[in-house]
KETILO-586010 format. One record per residue (C-alpha): z negated, x negated, y. Coordinates in steps of 0.25 Angstrom, whole numbers, plus 5000, padded with zeros to 4 digits. Layout:
N
ZXY/...
***
This chain:
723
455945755361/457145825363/457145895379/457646035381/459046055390/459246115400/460646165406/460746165421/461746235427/462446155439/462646265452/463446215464/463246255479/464546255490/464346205503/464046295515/464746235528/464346295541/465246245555/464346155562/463046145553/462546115541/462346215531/461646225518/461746315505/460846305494/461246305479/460546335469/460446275453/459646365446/459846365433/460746515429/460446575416/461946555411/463146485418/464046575428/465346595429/466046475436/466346505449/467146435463/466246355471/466246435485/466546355497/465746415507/464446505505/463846615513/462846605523/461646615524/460946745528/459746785535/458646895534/457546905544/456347005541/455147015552/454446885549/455346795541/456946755541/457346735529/458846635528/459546665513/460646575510/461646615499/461746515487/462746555477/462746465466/464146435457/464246345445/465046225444/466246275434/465746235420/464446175424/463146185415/462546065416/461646035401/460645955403/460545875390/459645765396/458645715384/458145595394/458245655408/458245795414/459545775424/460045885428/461045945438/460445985453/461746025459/463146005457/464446045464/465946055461/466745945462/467745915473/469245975468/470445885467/471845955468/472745845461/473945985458/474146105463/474846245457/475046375464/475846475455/475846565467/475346565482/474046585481/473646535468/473546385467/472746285456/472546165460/472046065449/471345915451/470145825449/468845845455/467945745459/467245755447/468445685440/468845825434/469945905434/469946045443/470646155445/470546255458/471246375462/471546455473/472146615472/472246615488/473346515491/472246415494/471246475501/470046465491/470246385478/469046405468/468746295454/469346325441/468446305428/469246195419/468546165406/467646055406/468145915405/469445945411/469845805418/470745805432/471845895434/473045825440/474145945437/474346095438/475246195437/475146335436/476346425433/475646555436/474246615445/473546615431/474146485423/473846345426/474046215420/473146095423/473345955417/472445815421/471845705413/471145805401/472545885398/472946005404/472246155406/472846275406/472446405412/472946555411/471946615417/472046585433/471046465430/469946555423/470146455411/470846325409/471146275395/471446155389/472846165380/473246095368/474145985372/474945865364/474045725362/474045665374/474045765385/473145705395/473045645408/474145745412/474545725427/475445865430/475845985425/477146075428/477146235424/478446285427/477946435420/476746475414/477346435399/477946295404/477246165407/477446035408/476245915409/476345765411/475245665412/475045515411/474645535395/475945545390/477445525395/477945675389/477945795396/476845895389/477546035389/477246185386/478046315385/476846405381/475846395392/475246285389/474946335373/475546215369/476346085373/477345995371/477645855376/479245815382/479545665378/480045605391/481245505389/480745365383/481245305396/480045365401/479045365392/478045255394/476545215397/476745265413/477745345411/477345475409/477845585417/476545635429/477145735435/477945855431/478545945439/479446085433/480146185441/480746265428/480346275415/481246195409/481346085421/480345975425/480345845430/479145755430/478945605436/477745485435/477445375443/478345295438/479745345440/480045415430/480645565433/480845655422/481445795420/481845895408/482546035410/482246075397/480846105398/480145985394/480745955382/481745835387/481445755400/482345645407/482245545417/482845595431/483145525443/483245365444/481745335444/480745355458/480045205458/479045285455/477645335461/478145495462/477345545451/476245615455/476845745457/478145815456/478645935462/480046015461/480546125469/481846155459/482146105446/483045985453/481945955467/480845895463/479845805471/478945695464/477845625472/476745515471/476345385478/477645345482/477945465489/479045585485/480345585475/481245695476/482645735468/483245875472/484245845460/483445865448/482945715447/484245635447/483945585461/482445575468/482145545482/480845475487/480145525499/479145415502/478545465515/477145505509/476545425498/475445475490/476045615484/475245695476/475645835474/477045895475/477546045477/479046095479/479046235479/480446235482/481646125482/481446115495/479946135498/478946035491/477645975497/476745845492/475545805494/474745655494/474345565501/474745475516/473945355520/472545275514/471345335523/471045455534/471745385544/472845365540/473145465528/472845585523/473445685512/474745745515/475745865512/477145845515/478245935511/479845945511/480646055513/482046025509/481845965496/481145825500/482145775509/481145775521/479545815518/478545835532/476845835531/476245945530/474945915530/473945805531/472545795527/471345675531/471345585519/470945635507/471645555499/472945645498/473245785493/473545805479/474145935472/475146035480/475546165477/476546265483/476946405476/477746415489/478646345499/477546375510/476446375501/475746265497/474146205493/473946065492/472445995487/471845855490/471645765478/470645675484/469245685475/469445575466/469745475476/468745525490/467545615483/467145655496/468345735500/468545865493/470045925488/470446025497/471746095497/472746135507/473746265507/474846295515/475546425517/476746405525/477446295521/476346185524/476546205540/474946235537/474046195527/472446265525/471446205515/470846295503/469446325502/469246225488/468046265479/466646185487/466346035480/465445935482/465945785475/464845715473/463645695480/463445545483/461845535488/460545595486/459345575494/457745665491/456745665499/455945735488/456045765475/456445905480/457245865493/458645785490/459845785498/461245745493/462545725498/463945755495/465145645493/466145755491/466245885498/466946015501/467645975511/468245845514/467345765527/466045875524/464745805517/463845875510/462245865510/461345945500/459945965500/458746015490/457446035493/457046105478/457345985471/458846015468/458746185464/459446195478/460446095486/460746155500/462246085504/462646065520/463646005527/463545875535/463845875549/464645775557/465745665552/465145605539/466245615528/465645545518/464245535514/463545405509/462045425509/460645495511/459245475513/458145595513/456745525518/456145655520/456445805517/457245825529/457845695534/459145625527/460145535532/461545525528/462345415529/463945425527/465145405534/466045465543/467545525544/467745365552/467345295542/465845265550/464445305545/463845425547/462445455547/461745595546/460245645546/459445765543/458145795546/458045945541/458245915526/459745915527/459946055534/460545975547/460945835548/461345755561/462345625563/461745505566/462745385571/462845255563/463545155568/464745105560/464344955560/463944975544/464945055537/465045115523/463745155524/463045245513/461745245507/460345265516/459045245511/458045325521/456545275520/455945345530/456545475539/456845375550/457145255543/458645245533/459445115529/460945145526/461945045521/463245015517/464044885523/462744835530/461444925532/461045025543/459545075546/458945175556/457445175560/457445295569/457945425557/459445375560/459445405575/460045255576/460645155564/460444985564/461344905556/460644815548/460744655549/460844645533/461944545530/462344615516/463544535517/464644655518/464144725506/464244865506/462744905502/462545045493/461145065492/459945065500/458545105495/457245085506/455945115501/455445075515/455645095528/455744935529/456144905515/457644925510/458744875498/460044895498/461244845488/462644835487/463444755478/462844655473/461644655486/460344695488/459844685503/458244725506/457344735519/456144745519/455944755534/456844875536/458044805539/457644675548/458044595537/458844615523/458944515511/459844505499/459244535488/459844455475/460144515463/460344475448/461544435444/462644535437/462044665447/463044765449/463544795463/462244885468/462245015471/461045085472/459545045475/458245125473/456745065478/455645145476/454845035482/454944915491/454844795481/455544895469/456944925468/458144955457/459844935462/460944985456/462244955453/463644965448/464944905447/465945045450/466145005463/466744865458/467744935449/468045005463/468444875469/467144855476/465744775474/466044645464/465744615453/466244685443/466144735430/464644785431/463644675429/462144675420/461344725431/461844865437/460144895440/459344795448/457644795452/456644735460/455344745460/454844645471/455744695484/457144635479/456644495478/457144485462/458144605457/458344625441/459544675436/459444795426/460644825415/461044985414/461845045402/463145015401/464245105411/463045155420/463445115434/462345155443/462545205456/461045245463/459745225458/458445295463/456945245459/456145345463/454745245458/454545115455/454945115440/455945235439/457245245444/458545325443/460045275441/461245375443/462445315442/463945325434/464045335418/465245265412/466345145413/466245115427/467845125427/467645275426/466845275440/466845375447/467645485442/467245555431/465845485427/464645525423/463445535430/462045425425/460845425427/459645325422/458145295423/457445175424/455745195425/455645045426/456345015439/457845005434/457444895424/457945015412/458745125412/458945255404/460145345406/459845475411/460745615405/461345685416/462045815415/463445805410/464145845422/463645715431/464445635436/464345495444/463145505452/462845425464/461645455469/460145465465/458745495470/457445495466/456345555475/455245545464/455145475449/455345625444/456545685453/457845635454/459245675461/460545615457/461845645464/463345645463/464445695456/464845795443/466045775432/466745885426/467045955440/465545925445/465645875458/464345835466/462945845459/461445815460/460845775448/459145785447/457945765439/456445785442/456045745427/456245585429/
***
């Protein structure tokens, strides 16, 4: 029997942040009857209002609801009816910058979805909205735009081309080969020049982009590793482009003859180059800055600041970098520095907490200039943010970049109608995000957390109105927060730092929760106080915890599984069979039955041994944890959270594909077993899933799933109430 589909349309909501408390918004995913016209994601929304008649006040909160650019989500599911709950952008990445003039700027990169992104501003970086790029467009790593309405992006898929102001990018015709370009130089809206690690030639065009070329570069230089990454042209006719190896290139012919300048830089200053004339450029990269004010015969280093990203020289004697200083937020950060007297001595500007270092800059002017932050790849839960200076980077203001949510890394439902989720990227770097449904997913209502917590690493929902949150401060020590108004308001509660890493919490009853992660932490009394655990788990870092009593719990990690069953007095390690899969996950819808999970993706991440991925990545019990049975799965699923809402049925979400590819740019599993994890079928999600992390059950028919999109998707809930 073939099933009818079904074509939800996936609608975002922006977060409402009020000083001083927690306020919520509600979004709606109504089904329209045909796709709008793509819009930006507002950063802030309007308040509430409020009417009052003679017997009733009435509170109305305004919900506009805009689509995620390119978004219909068919459901196509012939074995499961999946289907996208909510969904939001994903968190920009600003890897190069272009401003044809002072208040129009593009800045291109990859978002944390592992797809390329373009965003623009017409107000000198005051607000930057999302540009539509066709579908399948992989991460941008260069721009250039040589007028307000003509850009060129190029990154791993080829380059894009707009001449419309970013109404609509298109893919040109280029030579076999032109790939995994790196940058892009557009003296004038006819000439361009792109490099990339595909080829060691120089792709040129003289006609807008209608057609291109390729330069030969000498045969000294052209070699596996020695293609040009960089380009930089202050004329038509003059460039000069460099690699990470050493090799420094020019032509003053346009392109069509290029030759080795200088004496070789030792190499590591070719992530970006800049010129400010056609004979002072500026090259940079991990070893610092290289700099010739004589056309390329001679080159200077400037090794003061490692890490450079992004290089602008407005002038030959103006020019500013970004990058990187230092490995963590004490004692690094990212950093703008600048020189005005053509590189002979260069003075911060600016310095921001570590976010993994700035990426692109851009500077129409001598005293204009917008930098952006590179870091989603690398730290999800920090968002790209972008700075601008107006006089000369004496000053520097942050633009208001379109609202974005990562992924969303738990998801805890009291009811089937009643879940909460939270956010593992946000808006704004050090803000964590809750959401709330109490309609079974129609409407999520977002808030801000209050306090310190920077990065969230689990909830649990016992009832409709009381959570815990458990996740870890700006100092590195865990953080605990509760609700007991459904979400509306949530209140700090200290944990002492004796465990660290802390993460999942299974929640029992309202007053009783176990948390783990380098030992395990209970509280009897709704979290008013925390006790460490005597469990001797041998320094493993545990995962996962399921309870399905007040005095009985599991939890794993690695290759452990450690039980009560007299709430904590006592804990024993459980032995499992041979070849099981560091665990990650565990699900107990009862105190003698229970499936774990596990996978090897951490292993390839230098963590948890053994690796590669053994027979069992799915073990049961059925007699309290006394004997566990290994399970096989098919092959390239790498579970990452299990749910079994009954004694039979259970739900697996986890990553689709080589383990090597995790975790950008995967997608999105999901499987049933209705005989308690001994068989598995593989579930059909909506195309746009990505890896998801986290997955709950509140009955054998209703199901939530959450994480994160591809294809500019960021953070998503995923549900069915068919199972």
């Amino acid at each position: 029997m073939v099933r009818p589909t079904w074509t939800p349309w996936v609608l975002v909501g922006a977060l409402l942040v009020l000083s001083g408390a927690s306020a919520f918004l509600s979004v709606s995913t109504s089904t329209p009857a045909a796709p709008p016209a793509p819009a930006a994601i507002p950063a802030n929304l309007p308040l509430p209002t409020t009417s009052t008649t003679s017997s009733t006040t009435t509170t109305t909160t305004p919900a506009p609801v805009v689509p995620v650019p390119g978004m219909p989500l068919p459901l196509t599911a012939s074995d499961s009816t999946w289907q996208v709950s909510t969904a939001y952008p994903a968190v920009p990445g600003v890897a190069a910058m272009s401003c044809p003039s002072s208040s129009a700027c593009y800045a291109g990169g990859t978002n944390s979805s592992g797809a390329g992104d373009v965003l623009v501003t017409t107000d000198a970086g005051g607000t930057w909205s999302t540009e539509n790029l066709p579908p399948g467009t992989g991460g941008l790593t260069g721009i250039a735009c040589p007028s307000v309405s003509t850009c060129f992006a190029v990154g791993t898929t080829g380059i894009l081309v707009t001449t419309d102001s970013g109404s609509t990018w298109a893919a040109p015709a280029t030579p076999p080969g032109a790939d995994d370009l790196t940058a892009i130089a557009c003296p004038s809206v006819s000439h361009c020049y792109a490099v990339g690690t595909g080829d060691s030639s120089v792709l040129v065009t003289t006609d807008s982009g209608a057609t291109w070329t390729t330069g030969a570069v000498p045969a000294s230089v052209d070699g596996p590793g020695d293609e040009p990454t960089s380009i930089a042209c202050p004329s038509a006719t003059t460039c000069y482009a460099t690699n990470d190896n050493g090799n420094d290139l020019t032509t003053t012919d346009g392109g069509q003859m290029w030759t080795v300048v200088g004496a070789g830089d030792g190499g590591g200053y070719g992530l970006a180059i800049s010129c400010g004339s056609t004979t002072m450029c500026v090259s940079g990269g991990e070893s610092g800055l290289f700099i010739t004010a004589n056309g390329g015969m001679t080159w200077t280093p400037y090794n003061q600041m490692w890490n450079i990203a992004g290089i602008a020289c407005p002038s030959a004697r103006d020019c500013f970098a970004t990058g990187a200083t230092g490995m963590n937020d004490n004692d690094g950060g990212g950093e703008i520095i600048a020189t005005t007297d053509g590189g002979q001595t260069w003075r911060t500007e600016t310095y921001t907490p570590w976010y993994g270092g700035l990426g692109g800059i851009a500077c129409p002017t001598t005293r204009e200039c917008l930098a952006g932050d590179d870091d989603t790849s690398s730290d999800g839960n920090l968002a790209g943010t972008i700075y601008a200076t107006t006089d000369g980077g004496r000053t520097w203001r942050t633009g208001k970049v379109p609202a974005s949510i990562g992924a969303l890394s738990d998801v805890a439902c009291a009811t089937t109608t009643t879940c909460d989720v939270i956010a593992d990227s946000t808006y704004a770097a050090g803000q964590n995000d809750v959401f709330l449904t109490t309609d079974g997913g129609t409407i999520w209502h977002g808030g801000r957390l209050p306090g310190a917590s920077t990065e969230p690493n689990g909830i649990a929902c016992p009832s409709t109105t009381v959570c815990r949150f458990i996740g870890t401060d700006e100092a590195g020590d865990p953080q605990g927060l509760t609700t007991s108004d459904g979400g509306r308001t949530w209140q700090p509660q200290a944990i002492a730092p004796a465990t660290e890493n802390l993460g999942p919490v299974a929640c029992p009853s309202t007053t009783t929760c176990y948390a783990v992660g380098d030992g395990i932490i209970v509280t009897t009394d709704s979290g008013a106080t925390w006790q460490t655990e005597s469990a001797d788990t041998g320094h493993q870092w545990l995962v996962g915890i399921a309870c399905p009593s007040t005095t009985t719990c599991f939890a794993v990690g690695g290759g452990e599984i450690f039980a009560t069953t007299d709430a904590g007095s006592t804990w024993t390690d459980s032995l499992t069979p041979t070849g099981t899969d560091p665990l990650v996950g565990i699900a107990c819808p009862t105190t003698s039955s229970c499936v774990a999970v596990g996978n090897v993706l951490d292993c390839l991440l230098g963590e948890n041994d053994p690796c590669p991925p053994g027979p069992f990545p799915v073990i049961s019990t059925t007699d309290g944890g006394a004997v566990w049975t290994g399970h096989p799965l098919p092959a390239d699923v790498g579970p990452t959270a299990v749910a079994c809402p009954t004694t039979s049925t259970c739900e697996m979400v986890g990553f689709l594909g080589p383990a090597t590819d995790f975790p950008m740019g995967g997608t999105g599993e999901i499987l049933r077993s209705i005989d308690l994890g001994a068989d598995w079928v593989s579930q059909t999600v909506p195309s746009e899933t990505g890896d998801l992390d986290a997955i709950a059950c509140p009955s054998a028919t209703t199901c939530y799933a959450a994480g994160a999109g591809n294809d500019g998707v960021g953070g998503l809930v995923l549900t069915d109430t068919t199972s």
